[in-house]
N, C-alpha and C positions, 0 to 999 in steps of 0.2 A: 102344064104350061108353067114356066118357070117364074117368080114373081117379079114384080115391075123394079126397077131397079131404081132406088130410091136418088138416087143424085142424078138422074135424069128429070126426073121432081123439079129438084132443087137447081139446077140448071137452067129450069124452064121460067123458074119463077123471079128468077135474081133479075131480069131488064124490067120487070113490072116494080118490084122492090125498087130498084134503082129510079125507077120513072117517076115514085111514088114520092122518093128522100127528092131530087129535083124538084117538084111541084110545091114540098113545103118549103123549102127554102127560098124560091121565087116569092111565096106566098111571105115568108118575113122579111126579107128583101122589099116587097112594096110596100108591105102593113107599117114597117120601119119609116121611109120616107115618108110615104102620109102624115103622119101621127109626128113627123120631125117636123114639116114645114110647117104644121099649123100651130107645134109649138113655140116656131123660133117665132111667129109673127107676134104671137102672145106674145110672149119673153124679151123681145128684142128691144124693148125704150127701157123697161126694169134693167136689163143687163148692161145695157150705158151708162146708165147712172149709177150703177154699182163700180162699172170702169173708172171712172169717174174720179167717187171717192175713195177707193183703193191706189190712183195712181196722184191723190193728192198728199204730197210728202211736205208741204206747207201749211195743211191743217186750214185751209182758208175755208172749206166746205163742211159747215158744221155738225149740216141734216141734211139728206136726201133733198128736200124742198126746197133748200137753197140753191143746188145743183141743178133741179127743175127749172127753177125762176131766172138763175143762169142762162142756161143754156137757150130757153125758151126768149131771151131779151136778147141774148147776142146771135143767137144762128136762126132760130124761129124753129116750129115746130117738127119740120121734114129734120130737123137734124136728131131728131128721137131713135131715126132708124140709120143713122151713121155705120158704114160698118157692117151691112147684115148684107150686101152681094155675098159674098167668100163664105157667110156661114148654110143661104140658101142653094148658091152652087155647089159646096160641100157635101151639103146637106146628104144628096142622094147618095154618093160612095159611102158616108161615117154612118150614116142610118140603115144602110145597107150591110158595111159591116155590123154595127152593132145590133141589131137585131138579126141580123144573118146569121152572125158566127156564134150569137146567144141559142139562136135555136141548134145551128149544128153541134152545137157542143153539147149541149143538152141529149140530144139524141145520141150523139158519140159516147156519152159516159154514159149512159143507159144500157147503150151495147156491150159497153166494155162488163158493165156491172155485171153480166149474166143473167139478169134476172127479166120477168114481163111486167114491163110498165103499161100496159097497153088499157088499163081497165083501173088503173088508180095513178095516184100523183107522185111524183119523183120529191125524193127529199130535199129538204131546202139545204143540202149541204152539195146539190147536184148544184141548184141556181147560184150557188155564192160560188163554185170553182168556173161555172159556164160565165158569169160575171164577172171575173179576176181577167181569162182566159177575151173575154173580149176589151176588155182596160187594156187590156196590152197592145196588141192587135191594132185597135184605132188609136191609138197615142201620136203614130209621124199625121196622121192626118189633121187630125185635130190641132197639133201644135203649128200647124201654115196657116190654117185659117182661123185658129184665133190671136197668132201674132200680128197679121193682116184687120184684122180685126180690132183690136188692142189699139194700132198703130192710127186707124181713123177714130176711134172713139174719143179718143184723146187730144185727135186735132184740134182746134178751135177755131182756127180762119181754114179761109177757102184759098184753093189753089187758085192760082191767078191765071186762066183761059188755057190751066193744062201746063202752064210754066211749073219748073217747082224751084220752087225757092231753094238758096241754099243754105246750110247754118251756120249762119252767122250773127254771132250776138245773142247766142243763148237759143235764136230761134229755129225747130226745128223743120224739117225738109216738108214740104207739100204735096198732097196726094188726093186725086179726083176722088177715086173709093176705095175701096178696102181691094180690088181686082188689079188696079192701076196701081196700087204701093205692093201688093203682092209679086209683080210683072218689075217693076221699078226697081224693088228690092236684090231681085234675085238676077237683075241687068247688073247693077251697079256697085252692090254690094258682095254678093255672089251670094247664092241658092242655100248655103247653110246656114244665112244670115235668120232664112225663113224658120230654123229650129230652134229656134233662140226662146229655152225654158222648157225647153222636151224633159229633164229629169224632172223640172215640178209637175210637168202634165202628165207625166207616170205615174206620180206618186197619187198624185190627184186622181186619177181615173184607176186604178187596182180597185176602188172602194166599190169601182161598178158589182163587185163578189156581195156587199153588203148591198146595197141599194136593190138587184134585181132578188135576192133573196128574203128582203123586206117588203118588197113588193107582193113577190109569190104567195107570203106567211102570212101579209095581212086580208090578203084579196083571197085566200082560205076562207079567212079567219069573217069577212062579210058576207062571205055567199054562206057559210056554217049558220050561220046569225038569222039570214033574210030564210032558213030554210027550203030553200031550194037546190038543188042537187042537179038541174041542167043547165042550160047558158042564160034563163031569164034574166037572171041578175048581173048576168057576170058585166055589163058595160059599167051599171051605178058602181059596183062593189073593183073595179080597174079602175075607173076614175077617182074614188077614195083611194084607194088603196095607192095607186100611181104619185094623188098630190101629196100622202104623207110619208110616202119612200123618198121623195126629192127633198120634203122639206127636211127629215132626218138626215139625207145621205148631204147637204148643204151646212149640217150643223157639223158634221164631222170634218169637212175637208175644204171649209172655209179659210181657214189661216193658208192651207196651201194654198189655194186660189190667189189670196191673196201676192202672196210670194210671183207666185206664176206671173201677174196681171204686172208688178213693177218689173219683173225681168223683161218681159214683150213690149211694155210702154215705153223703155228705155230708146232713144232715137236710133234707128238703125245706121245713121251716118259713126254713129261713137260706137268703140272698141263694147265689148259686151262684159255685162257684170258678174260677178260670181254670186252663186244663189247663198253661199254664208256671209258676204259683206251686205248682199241687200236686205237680210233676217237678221242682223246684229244693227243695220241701219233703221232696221221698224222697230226695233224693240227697244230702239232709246228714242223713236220720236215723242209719244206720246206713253203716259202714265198707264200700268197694271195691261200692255202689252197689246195698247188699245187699236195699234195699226194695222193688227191683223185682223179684226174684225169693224173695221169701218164699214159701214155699206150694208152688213148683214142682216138689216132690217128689208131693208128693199129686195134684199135676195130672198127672202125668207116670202114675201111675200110673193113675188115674181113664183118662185119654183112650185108654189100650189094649182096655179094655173098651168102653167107648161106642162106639170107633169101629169097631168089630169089627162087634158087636153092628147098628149101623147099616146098616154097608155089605152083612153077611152078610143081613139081610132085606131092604134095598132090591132086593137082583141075586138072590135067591131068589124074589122076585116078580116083577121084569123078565123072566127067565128063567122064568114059569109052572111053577115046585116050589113054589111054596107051598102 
């Protein structure tokens, strides 16, 4: 009898293979979202007041606290979360990609690698190009919903019953929430208004290579420590490991931020700025190049939670404990 013929095998087995890569990519697809919404709710009054004093080119805001006592005396407390419609409906597509396209790429260069990852860990020089590879990826998404974003945080008055104001006198255009100036913008001004600071929000997100790569190495590096070698630990040792990749990946790409945040907060009624007139305009406001790191206290502390928060549902789900 002649022997089985081996690509009949391997024919048989490719829709299960197939069924298999499907299933995990759903599975980071949700574990993403989860783990996104419950950060932005953390995150979301920290990240206004970092909007805040980054889009203060007057210097009038001298501490975070004073921006709180602001804001809390002129808008009252609901305005803490200014601006997070657009990042919560966002939320499921960019969570999606970036956790989507982190894990397919991941598997992708494993494949390419030739080798079996199947029974140890992929090098952390896999998660820094699967981390580049999705900075890129979500960059248009991300730069509509945080220029929408950007565009209510900054507001200070309310729209007047959905009227919007026009600008005049300095003052600029009015917007119910960050969904209605995103819809508003892209009527009025036209839809590319919406990518207003896309080369900063590249530059700023490529770092994703460094961020999920430090995440990877240290969240090693705590379950190596707690001694254990199966999932027991892995949510405590992702939650460390998640708040101090955000707060590292924060320290590096802050000044960008920064840059980004005055390019988006610019009023979308005026002609749009170039990114070297508004980096030559921060670096003579204030002393030893202080305008690109305004705020970075509050960010600093914001992104320990977020990223906690984040990472501890995303691998709580990956890992079926949820």
């Amino acid at each position: 009898m002649p022997d089985e013929d081996p690509r009949a095998s391997s024919d048989d087995a490719r829709p299960e293979v197939e069924e298999l890569e499907t299933g995990l990519e759903l599975l980071d697809f949700g574990a993403g979202v989860v783990g996104g919404c419950a950060g932005i709710f953390v995150g979301h009054p920290f990240d206004l007041i970092k909007t805040r004093m980054q889009a203060d080119s007057a210097g009038t805001l001298k501490h975070p606290v004073d921006a709180v006592k602001l804001l809390l005396r002129n808008e009252g407390a609901r305005a803490l979360f200014k601006g997070i419609e657009t990042p919560l409906l966002g939320n499921v597509p960019i969570q999606a990609v970036v956790f989507g396209v982190y894990g397919a790429s991941l598997r992708n260069i494993a494949g390419y690698s030739n080798e079996d990852w199947t029974d140890r860990e992929q090098p952390l020089m896999h998660h820094f190009i699967a981390g580049v590879i999705t900075g890129i990826v979500q960059t248009p998404m991300v730069t509509v919903c945080d220029f929408a974003k950007v565009q209510m945080q900054v507001q200070t008055a309310k729209a007047n019953k959905g009227k919007r104001e026009p600008l005049i006198a300095g003052q600029r255009m009015l917007y119910k929430n960050s969904v209605d100036c995103a819809l508003s913008v892209a009527r009025h001004q036209g839809a590319h208004t919406l990518f207003r600071g896309t080369a900063a929000t590249l530059a700023r997100d490529l770092t994703y290579g460094q961020y999920f790569a430090t995440y990877e190495g240290l969240k090693r590096l705590f379950v190596s420590w707690s001694g254990e070698s199966n999932n027991v630990s892995t949510p405590i040792a992702s939650a460390l490991a998640g708040g101090l990749s955000g707060l590292t990946g924060w320290l590096l790409i802050y000044p960008i931020d920064a840059v980004k945040t005055r390019l988006q907060a610019h009023p979308a009624e005026l002609p749009k700025r170039r990114t070297f007139d508004v980096i030559r305009e921060m670096a003579k406001e204030r002393p030893h190049y202080g305008a690109f790191t305004r705020g970075l206290g509050v960010t600093l502390i914001r992104s320990v939670p977020v990223n906690m928060v984040t990472f501890l549902f995303y691998e709580l789900i990956i890992s079926s404990k949820w």
